[in-house]
N, C-alpha and C positions, 0 to 999 in steps of 0.2 A: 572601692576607690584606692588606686596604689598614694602611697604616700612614703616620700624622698625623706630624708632625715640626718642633715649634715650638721656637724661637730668637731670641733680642735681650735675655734675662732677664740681670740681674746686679743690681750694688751702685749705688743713685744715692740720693742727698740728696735733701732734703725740699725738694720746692717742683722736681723737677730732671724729666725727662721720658723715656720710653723707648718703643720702638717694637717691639712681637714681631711676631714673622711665623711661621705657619704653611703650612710644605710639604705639598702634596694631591696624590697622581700622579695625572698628566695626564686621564685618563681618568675621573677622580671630580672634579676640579676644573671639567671640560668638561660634565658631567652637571649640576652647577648647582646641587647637596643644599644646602641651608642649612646653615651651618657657625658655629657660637658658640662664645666666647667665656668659659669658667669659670674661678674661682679656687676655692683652698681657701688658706684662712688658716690659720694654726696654732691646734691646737685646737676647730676649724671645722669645718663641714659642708662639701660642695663649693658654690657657689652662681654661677648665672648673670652674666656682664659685658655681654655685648655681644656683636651676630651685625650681620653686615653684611647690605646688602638683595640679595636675591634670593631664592631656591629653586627648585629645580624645578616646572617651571610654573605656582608661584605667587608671582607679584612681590607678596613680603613689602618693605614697610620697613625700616629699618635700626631696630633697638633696641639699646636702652643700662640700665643697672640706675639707679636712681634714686638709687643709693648711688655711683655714677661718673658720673651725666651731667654736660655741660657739662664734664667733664677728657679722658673717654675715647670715643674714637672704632673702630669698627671698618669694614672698609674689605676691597676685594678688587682686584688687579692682575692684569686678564684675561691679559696677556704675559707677565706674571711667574709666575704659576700660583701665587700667593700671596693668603692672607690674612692681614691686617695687624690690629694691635689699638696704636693710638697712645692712650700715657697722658701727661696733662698734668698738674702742680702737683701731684704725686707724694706722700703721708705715710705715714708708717710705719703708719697704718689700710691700706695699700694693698701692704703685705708680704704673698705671697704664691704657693704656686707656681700658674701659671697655663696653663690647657690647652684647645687645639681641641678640640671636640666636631662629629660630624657624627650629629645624630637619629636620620636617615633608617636610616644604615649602625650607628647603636651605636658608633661609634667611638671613640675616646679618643686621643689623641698623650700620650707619655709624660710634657709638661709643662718649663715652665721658670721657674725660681725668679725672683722678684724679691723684692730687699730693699730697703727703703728706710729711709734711717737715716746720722744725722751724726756 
């Protein structure tokens, strides 16, 4: 069973930045599945953030939620066998726990909180 495994969530101030990173083993990260970026907010549905560019042999663009762009970037470290989801000027609209998804596979990683709050 593949299993997602994201990390960098915690407690940062408003206006402050954080960087999560999602673990893919090797072998699904080298497949190239398109992988995004959700949150769920409290009291929230889950809703899309941002997937970085690629997929499986079809080079997608990088997208971003309209409700994040211009703060939040997603990104992927072919060495690092990571995907990255960097957030900038951080507000408490942006508390939330946030999770890799990969389509293709139905996947889900179990998710990591951020709270943003002074």
């Amino acid at each position: 069973q593949v299993q997602l495994a994201e990390s960098g969530g915690g407690l940062v101030r408003p206006g402050g930045s954080l960087t999560l990173s999602c673990a893919v083993p090797a072998h699904i990260f080298t497949a190239n599945y398109l992988t995004r970026w959700y949150r769920q907010r409290p009291g929230q549905q889950r809703e899309f953030v941002a997937s970085a560019a690629g997929g499986a042999n079809i080079r997608l663009p990088a997208s971003v939620a309209d409700s994040v762009r211009g703060r939040f970037t997603a990104s992927r470290d072919n060495d690092k066998l990571l995907y990255y989801l960097q957030m900038n000027n951080l507000t408490p609209e942006d508390t939330a726990r946030y999770y890799c998804y990969i389509p293709h596979l139905d996947v889900w990683g179990p998710g990591t909180q951020v709270t943003v709050s002074s």
